[in-house]
C-alpha positions as CSV (number, residue, x, y, z in Angstrom):
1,X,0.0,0.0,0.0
2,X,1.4,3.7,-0.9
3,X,1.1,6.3,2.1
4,X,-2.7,7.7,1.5
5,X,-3.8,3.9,1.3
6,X,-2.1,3.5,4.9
7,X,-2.8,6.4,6.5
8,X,-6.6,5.8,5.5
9,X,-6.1,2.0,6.4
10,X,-4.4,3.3,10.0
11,X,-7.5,5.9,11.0
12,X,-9.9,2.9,10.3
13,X,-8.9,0.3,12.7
14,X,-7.8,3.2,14.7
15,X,-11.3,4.3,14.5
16,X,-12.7,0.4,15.0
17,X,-10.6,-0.2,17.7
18,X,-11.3,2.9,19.7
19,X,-15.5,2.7,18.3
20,X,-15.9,-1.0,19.9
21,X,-12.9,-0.9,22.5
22,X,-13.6,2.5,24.4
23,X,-17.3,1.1,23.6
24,X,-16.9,-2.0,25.4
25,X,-15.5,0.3,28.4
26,X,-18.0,2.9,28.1
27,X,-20.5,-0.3,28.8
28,X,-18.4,-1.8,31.2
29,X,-18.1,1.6,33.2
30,X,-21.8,2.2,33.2
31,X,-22.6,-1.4,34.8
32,X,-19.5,-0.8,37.0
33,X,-21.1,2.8,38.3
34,X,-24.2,1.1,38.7
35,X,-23.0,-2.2,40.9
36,X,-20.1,0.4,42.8
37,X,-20.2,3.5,44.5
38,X,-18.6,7.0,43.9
39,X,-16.4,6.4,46.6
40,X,-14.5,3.2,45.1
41,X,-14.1,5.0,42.3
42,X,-12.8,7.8,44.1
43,X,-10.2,5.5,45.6
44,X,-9.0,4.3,42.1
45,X,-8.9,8.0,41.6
46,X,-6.7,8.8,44.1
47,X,-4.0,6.7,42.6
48,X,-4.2,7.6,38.6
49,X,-1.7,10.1,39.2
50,X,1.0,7.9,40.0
51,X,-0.2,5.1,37.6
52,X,-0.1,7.7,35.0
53,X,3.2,9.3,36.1
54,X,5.1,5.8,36.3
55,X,3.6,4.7,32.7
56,X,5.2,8.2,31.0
57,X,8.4,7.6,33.2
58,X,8.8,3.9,31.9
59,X,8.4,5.3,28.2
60,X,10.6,8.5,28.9
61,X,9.4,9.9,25.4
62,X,11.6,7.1,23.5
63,X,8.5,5.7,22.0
64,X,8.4,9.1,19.9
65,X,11.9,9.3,19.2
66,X,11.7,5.7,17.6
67,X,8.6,6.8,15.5
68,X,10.2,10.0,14.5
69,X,13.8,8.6,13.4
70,X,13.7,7.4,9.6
71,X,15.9,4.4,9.7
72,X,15.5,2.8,13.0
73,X,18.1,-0.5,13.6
74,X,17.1,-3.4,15.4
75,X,19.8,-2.4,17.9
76,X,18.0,0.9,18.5
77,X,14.9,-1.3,19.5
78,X,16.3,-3.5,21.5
79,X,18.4,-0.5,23.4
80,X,15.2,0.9,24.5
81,X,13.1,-2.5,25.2
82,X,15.7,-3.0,27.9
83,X,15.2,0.7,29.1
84,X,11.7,0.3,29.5
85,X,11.6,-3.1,31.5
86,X,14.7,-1.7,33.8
87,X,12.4,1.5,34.4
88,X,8.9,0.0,35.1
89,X,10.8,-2.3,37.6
90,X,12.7,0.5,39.5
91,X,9.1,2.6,39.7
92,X,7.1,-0.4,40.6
93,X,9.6,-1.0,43.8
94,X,9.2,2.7,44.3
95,X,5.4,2.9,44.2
96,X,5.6,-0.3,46.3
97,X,7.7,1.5,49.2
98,X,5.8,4.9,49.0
99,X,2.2,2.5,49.3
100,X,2.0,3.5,52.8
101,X,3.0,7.0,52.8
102,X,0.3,7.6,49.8
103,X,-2.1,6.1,52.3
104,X,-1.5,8.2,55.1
105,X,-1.5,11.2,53.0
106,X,-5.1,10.6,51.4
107,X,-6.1,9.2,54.7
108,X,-7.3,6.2,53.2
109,X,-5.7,3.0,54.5
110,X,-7.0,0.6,51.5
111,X,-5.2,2.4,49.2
112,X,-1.8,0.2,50.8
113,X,-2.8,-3.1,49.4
114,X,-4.5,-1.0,45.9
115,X,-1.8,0.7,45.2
116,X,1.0,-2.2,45.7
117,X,-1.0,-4.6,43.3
118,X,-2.2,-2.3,40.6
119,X,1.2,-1.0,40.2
120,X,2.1,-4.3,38.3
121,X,0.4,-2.8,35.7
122,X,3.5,-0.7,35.1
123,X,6.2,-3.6,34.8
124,X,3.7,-5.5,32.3
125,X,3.6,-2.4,30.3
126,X,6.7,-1.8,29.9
127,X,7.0,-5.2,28.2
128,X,4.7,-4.0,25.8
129,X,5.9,-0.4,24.6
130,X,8.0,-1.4,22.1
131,X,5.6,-3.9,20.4
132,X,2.9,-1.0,20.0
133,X,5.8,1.5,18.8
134,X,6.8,-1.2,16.0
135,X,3.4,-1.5,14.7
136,X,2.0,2.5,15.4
137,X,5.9,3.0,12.8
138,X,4.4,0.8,10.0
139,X,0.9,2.7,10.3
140,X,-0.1,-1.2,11.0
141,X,-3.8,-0.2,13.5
142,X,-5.5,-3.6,12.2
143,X,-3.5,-6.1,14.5
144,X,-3.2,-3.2,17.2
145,X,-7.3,-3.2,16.9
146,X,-8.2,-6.6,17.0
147,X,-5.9,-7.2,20.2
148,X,-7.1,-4.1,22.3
149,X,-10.8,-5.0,21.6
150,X,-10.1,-8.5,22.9
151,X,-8.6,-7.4,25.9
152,X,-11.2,-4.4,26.6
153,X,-14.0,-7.5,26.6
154,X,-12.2,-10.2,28.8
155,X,-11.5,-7.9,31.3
156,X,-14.5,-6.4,31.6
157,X,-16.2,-9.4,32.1
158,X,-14.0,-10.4,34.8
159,X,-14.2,-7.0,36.5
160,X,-18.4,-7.0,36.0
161,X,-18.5,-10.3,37.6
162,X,-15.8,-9.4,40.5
163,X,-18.2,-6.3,41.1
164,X,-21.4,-8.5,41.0
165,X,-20.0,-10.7,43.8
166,X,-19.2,-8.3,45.7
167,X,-15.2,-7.2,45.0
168,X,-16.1,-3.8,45.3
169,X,-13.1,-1.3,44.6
170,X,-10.7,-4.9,43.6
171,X,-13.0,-4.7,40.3
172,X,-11.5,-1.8,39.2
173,X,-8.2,-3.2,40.1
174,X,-8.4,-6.2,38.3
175,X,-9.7,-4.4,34.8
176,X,-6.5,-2.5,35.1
177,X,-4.8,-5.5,35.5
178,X,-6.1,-7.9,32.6
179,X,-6.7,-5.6,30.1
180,X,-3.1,-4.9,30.3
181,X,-1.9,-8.4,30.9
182,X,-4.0,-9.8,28.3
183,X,-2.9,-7.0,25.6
184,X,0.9,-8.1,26.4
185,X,0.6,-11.9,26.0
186,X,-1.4,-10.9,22.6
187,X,1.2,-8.9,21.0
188,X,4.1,-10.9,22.0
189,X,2.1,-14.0,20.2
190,X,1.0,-12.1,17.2
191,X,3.5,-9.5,16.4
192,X,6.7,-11.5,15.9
193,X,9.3,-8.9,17.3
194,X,12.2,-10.1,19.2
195,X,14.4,-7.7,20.8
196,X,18.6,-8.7,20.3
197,X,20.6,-9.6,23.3
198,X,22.5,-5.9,23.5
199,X,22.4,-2.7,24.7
200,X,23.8,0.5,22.8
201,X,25.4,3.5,24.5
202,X,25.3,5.6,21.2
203,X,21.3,4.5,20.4
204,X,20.5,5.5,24.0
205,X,22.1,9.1,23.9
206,X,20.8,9.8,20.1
207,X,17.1,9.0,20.9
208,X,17.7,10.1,24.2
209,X,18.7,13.9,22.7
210,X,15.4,14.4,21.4
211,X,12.9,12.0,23.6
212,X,14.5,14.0,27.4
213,X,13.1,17.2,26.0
214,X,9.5,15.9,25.2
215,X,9.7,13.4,28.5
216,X,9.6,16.4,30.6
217,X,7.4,18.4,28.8
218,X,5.2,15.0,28.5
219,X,5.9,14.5,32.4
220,X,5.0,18.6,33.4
221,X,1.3,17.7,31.4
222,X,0.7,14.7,33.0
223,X,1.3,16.3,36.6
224,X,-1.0,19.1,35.5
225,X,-3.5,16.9,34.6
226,X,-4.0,14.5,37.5
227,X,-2.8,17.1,40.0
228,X,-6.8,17.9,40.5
229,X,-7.1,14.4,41.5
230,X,-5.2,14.6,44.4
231,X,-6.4,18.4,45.4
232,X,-9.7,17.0,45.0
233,X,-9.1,13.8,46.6
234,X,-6.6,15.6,49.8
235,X,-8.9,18.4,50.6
236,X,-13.1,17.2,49.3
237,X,-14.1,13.9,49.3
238,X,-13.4,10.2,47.8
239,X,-17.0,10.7,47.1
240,X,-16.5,13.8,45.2
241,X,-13.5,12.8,43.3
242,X,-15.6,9.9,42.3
243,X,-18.4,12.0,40.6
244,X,-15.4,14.2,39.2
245,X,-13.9,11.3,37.7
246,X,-17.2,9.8,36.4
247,X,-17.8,13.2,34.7
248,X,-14.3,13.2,33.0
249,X,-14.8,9.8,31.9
250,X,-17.6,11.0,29.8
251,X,-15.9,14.1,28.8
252,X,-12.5,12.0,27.7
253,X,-15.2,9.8,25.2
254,X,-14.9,11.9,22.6
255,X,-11.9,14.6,23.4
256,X,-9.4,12.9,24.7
257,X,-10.1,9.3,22.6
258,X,-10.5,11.4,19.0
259,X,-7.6,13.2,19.8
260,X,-5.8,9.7,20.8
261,X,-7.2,8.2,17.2
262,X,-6.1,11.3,15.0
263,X,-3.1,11.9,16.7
264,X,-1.3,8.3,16.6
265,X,-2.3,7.9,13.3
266,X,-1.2,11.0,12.2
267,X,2.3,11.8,13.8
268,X,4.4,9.2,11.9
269,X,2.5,10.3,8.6
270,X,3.0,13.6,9.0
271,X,6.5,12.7,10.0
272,X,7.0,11.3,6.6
273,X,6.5,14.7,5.4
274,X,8.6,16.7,8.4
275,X,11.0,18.2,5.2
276,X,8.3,19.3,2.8
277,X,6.6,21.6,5.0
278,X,4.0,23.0,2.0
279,X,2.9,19.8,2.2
280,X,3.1,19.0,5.8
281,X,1.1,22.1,5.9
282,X,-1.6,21.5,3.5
283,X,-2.4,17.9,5.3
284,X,-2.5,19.3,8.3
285,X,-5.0,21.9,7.5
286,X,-7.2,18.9,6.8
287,X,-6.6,17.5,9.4
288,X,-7.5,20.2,11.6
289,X,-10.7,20.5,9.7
290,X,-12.0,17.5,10.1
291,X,-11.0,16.8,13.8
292,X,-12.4,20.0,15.3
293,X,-16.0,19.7,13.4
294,X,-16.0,15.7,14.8
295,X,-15.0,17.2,18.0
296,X,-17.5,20.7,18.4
297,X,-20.5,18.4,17.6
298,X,-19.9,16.1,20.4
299,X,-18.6,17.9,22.7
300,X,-21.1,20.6,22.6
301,X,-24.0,18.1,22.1
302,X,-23.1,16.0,24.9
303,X,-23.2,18.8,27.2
304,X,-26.5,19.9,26.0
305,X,-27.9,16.1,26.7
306,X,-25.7,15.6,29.9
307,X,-28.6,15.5,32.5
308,X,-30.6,12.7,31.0
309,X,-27.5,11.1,29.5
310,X,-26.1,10.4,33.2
311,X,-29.5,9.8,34.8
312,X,-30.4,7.3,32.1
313,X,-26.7,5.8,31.9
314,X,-25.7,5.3,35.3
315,X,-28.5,6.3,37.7
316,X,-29.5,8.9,39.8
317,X,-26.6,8.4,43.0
318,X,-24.4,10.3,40.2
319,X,-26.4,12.9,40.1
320,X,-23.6,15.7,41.4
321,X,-21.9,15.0,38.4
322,X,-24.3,16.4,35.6
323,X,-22.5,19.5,36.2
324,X,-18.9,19.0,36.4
325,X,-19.5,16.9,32.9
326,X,-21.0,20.3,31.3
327,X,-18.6,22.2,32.3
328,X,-15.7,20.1,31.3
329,X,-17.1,19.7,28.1
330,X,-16.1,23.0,27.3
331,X,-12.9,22.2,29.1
332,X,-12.5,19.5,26.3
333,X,-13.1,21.0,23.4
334,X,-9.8,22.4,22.1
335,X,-7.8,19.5,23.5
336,X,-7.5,17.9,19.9
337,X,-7.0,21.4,18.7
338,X,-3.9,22.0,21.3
339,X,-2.6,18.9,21.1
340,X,-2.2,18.2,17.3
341,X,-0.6,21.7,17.4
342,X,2.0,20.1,19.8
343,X,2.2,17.0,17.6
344,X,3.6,19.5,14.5
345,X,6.4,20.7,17.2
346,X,7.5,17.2,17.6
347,X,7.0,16.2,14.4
348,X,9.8,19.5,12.8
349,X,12.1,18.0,15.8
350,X,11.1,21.3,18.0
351,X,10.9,18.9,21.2
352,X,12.9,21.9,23.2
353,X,10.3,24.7,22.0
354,X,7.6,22.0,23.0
355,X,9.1,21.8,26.4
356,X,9.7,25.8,26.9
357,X,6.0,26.4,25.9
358,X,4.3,23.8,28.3
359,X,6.4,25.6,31.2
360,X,5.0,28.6,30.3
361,X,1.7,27.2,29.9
362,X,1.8,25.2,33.2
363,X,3.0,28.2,35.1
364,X,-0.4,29.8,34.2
365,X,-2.4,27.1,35.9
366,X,-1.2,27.1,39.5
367,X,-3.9,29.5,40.5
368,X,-6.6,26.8,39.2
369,X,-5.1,25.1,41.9
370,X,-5.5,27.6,44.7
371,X,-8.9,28.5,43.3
372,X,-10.2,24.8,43.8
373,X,-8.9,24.6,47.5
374,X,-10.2,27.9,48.2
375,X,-13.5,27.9,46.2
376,X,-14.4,24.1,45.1
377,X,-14.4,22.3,42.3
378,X,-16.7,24.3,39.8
379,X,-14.6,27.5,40.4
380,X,-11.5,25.5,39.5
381,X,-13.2,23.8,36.3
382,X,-14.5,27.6,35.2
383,X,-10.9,28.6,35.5
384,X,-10.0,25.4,33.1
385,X,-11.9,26.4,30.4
386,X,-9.8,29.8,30.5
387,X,-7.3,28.6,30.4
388,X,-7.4,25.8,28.0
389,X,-8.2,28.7,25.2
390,X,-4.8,30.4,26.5
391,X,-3.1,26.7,25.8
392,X,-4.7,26.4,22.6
393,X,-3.8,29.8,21.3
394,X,0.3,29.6,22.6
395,X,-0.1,25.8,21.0
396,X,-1.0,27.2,17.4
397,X,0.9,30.4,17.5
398,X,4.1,28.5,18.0
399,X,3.4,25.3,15.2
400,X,1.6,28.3,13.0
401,X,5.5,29.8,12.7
402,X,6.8,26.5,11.9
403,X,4.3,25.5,9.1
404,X,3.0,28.5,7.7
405,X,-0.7,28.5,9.0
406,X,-1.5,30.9,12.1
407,X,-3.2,30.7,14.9
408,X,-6.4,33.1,13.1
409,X,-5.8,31.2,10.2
410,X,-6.9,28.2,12.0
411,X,-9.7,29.8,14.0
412,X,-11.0,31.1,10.6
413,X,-11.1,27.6,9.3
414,X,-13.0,26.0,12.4
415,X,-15.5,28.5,13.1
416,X,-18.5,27.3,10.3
417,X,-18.1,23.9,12.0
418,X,-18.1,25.4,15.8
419,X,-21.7,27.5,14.3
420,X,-22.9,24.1,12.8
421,X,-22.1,22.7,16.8
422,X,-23.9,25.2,18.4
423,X,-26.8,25.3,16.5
424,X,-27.2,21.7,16.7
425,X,-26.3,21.8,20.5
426,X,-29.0,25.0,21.5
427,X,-32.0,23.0,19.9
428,X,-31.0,20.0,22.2
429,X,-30.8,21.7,24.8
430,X,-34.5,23.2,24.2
431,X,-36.2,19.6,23.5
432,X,-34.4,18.7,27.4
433,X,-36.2,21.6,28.6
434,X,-39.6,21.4,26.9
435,X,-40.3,17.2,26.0
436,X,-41.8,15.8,29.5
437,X,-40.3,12.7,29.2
438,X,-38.7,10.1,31.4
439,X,-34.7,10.2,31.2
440,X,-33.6,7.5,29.1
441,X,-36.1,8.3,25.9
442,X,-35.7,11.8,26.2
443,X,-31.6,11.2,25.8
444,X,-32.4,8.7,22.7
445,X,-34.3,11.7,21.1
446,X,-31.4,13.9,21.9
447,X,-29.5,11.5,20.7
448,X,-31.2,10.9,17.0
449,X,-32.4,14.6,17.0
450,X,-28.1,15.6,17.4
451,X,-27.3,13.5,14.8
452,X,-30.1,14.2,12.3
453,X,-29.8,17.6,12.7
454,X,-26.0,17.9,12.0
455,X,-26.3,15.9,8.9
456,X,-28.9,17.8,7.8
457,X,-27.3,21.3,8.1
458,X,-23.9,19.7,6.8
459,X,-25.7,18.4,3.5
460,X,-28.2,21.4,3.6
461,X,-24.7,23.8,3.7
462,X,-23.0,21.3,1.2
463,X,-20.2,22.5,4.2
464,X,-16.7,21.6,2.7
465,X,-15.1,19.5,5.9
466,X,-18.1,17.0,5.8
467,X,-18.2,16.6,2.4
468,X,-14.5,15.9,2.8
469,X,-15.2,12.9,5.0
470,X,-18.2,12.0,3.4
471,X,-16.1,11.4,0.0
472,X,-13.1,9.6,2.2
473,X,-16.0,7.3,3.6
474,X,-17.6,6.5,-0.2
475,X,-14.4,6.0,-1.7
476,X,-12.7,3.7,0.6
477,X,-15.3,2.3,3.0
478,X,-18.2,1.2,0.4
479,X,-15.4,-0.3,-1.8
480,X,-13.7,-2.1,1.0
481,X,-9.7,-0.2,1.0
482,X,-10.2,0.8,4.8
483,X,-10.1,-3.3,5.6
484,X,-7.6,-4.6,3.4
């Protein structure tokens, strides 16, 4: 297959695997939230922050050196498999020692025995970094896909039944734990990799001089990031970290998971092009395009349907959270915009601009911090939204120098399909407030309404970016390219 064929092949089972996978999650989570309270999930909560910290630490940003670098040598593989396994080992001993101090500081004493058995998840990850780096470099989704779907539904069934007989908070555990053991054993068996018996000094400092710069500027975002669960978790409630949580979970659907589709796929294609930057430019407009009207119209329609979408979903105990998931919404909905902008830093080798903006941009957000302690948690997700249009616009001012295409430029191109959003979103919102219906058939007329409705003024409009998709969809997808 040429490179269009692939990259159209890649955002497919990229697409399947996150459609049926993050389904299959989204499921599981709703019979989770209905058989579990807010305060297990709370507890799980409490401890993403070093999950997620160790998982980035174990990587170190070598993943995207690898992906970047043209003509990777087995020996260059092999250097940073070793590197990986070495790391997750070191932090999981770590984690394991610090258990009871984490404890103590959350002042929850099950998180001891949580935290010292979900942290394996880090050492079987690390197995497992390489393997998804090899494939994600040959655009190669399809195998990538069928193995994450299969490990989303066995452990989900495990951790439904664990909850059903009465686990509580272990469930959670435990579909940490097999979806990640169970996507290891998979790749090792299908993707035939094996790494060489050697370790390279001068492979470790080359991918090393680009990955340290984006490790730390990966590491300051993640810290920013899941530094409101532990203000939220230290000074509120486990309670009301679980409806926060449960609220971002919904929100992360279609932001965070789009963004995760789009940008995966993308980066080493548009690394392909990192020396042709007309080019690089005029794909990424596309790109762009399309991702940001996917993203307004779900965003801004699933905060207009958030009420009876929760209530129907996951019952009325979650109740609190209706609100925090409307406001993060709007917290949400220039992530993919921000973080494909950071994507074209990395992708022109700009991995020390990348870092010197997110300090800038993290140094902004301390207050957010002080307001949530001082004035609760909506103040502090008001003060998100800010300031996730401040990210955005440093984001796209700083790739916009690199590639040609400014930060206006790209609010110019986005704005029809934020309109088309809004006007889809403000009618949903009216049918909540006027149809006297019971929750769960007034969110499936939401639902059908949304849809209809942003077809209807795409087609009615003959609006360019759809039409763009549409035509992608007819030519590959009724002819069968996207499965080959």
């Amino acid at each position: 297959m040429n490179l269009k064929q692939k990259t159209i092949s890649g955002f497919t089972w990229s697409f399947i695997e996150s459609i049926i996978g993050q389904g299959i999650t989204f499921f599981v989570g709703i019979i989770l939230a209905r058989l579990l309270s807010p305060q297990e999930f709370g507890l799980i909560g409490m401890l993403t922050i070093f999950i997620a910290l160790s998982q980035l630490l174990t990587d170190s940003g070598f993943s995207h050196a690898l992906i970047r670098k043209q003509n990777c040598t087995q020996q260059d593989y092999s250097t940073v498999f070793y590197f990986n396994i070495f790391l997750g080992i070191s932090l999981y001993i770590s984690l394991f020692i610090a258990a009871n101090t984490i404890s103590i500081f959350f002042r929850e004493p099950i998180l001891k025995p949580l935290i010292r058995v979900i942290g394996l998840a880090i050492i079987i990850n690390s197995f497992t970094i390489i393997q998804n780096t090899l494939l994600t470099k040959q655009i190669n989704f399809k195998l990538q896909a069928k193995i994450s779907v299969v490990s989303f539904f066995i452990s989900g069934i495990i951790s439904i039944y664990m909850a059903y007989t009465g686990w509580g908070v272990w469930s959670l555990v435990a579909l940490t734990l097999f979806k990640y053991s169970i996507n290891s054993v998979l790749l090792w068996f299908w993707n035939k990799w094996k790494p060489l018996w050697c370790f390279s000094k001068k492979s470790f400092v080359e991918l090393f001089s680009f990955s340290g710069k984006l490790f730390v500027t990966q590491l300051i975002d993640v810290l920013y990031r899941n530094l409101y669960y532990v203000i939220i978790g230290k000074y509120f409630s486990a309670a009301e970290l679980g409806y926060y949580t449960r609220a971002e979970q919904f929100q992360s659907l279609p932001s965070v998971n789009l963004q995760g589709i789009i940008g995966r796929v993308s980066y080493p294609v548009l690394a392909t092009m990192q020396n042709d930057t007309p080019r690089l430019r005029d794909t990424y407009k596309k790109l762009i395009r399309s991702t940001m009207l996917i993203t307004f119209v779900l965003m801004l329609g699933m905060a207009a349907s958030a009420k009876p979408m929760i209530l129907s979903l996951v019952g009325e105990k979650w109740e609190p959270c209706i609100i925090y998931l409307q406001l993060l919404c709007f917290v949400g909905i220039f992530y993919p915009l921000s973080a494909l902008n950071l994507n074209i830093l990395y992708v022109k080798g700009r991995s020390d601009l990348a870092l010197r903006i997110e300090i800038i941009k993290k140094m902004l957000f301390v207050p957010v911090f002080v307001l949530a302690v001082m004035w609760g948690i909506k103040v502090m997700i008001l003060s998100m939204i800010i300031l996730s249009l401040i990210s955005s616009f440093i984001n796209s001012y700083w790739s916009g120098r690199l590639i040609g295409y400014s930060f206006f430029e790209q609010i110019k191109d986005i704005t029809p399909s934020f309109l088309i959003a809004a006007a889809m979103s403000l009618i949903v919102l009216i049918e909540g407030c006027i149809i006297p219906l019971p929750a769960f058939p007034l969110f499936i007329i939401q639902l059908v309404s949304g849809a209809l409705l942003t077809l209807g003024l795409c087609e009615g409009l003959r609006y360019k970016d759809y039409l763009y998709m549409k035509n992608i969809i007819n030519d590959n997808f009724l002819h069968g390219a996207w499965f080959r």
